[in-house]
C-alpha positions, 0 to 999 in steps of 0.5 A, a space after each residue: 407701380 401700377 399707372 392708376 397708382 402713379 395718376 394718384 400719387 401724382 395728382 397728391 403732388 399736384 395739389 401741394 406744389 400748387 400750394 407753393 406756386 400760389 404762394 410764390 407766383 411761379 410754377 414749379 417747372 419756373 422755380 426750379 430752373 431759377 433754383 438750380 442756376 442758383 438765383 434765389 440764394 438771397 431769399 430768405 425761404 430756404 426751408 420752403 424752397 428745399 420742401 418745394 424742390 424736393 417735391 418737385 424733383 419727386 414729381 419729376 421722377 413719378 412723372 418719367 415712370 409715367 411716361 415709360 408706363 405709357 410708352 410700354 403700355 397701350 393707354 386704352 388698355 389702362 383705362 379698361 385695366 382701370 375701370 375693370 377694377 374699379 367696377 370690382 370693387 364696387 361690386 365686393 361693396 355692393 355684396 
């Protein structure tokens, strides 16, 4: 997966678990601490806390290949990979 890829599926994420934490009031990184030691067992939103959990747990993970990406690839070579391609693709629009 590329890093320009991984930045947008994260930042889709981003959007609909900040859905959850203004409806709740707390950040995810918050609710899912409170989730997994099991203390919003008495609460009757089970169905929005799997959603909520699930996404979080997907963003966790898009997160760590992020951080591997970065780690293996210098940042200011994504940014030029990035711009390059974005300068290509307005140029095929362009013709």
């Amino acid at each position: 997966m590329k890093l320009a890829e991984l930045i947008h599926d994260m930042s889709k994420l981003n959007l609909e678990l900040s859905d959850f934490e203004q409806k709740f009031g707390v950040k995810s990184p918050e609710f899912y601490q409170a989730i997994t030691k099991g203390e919003l067992e008495e609460f009757d939103y089970r169905l929005e806390f799997i959603e909520w959990l699930s996404l979080y747990k997907i963003w966790l993970s898009l997160n760590e290949k992020y951080q591997q990406l970065v780690t293996r690839q210098p940042i200011a070579i994504s940014i030029k990979t990035t711009v390059m391609s974005q300068h290509e693709q307005s140029t095929r629009i362009a013709v």
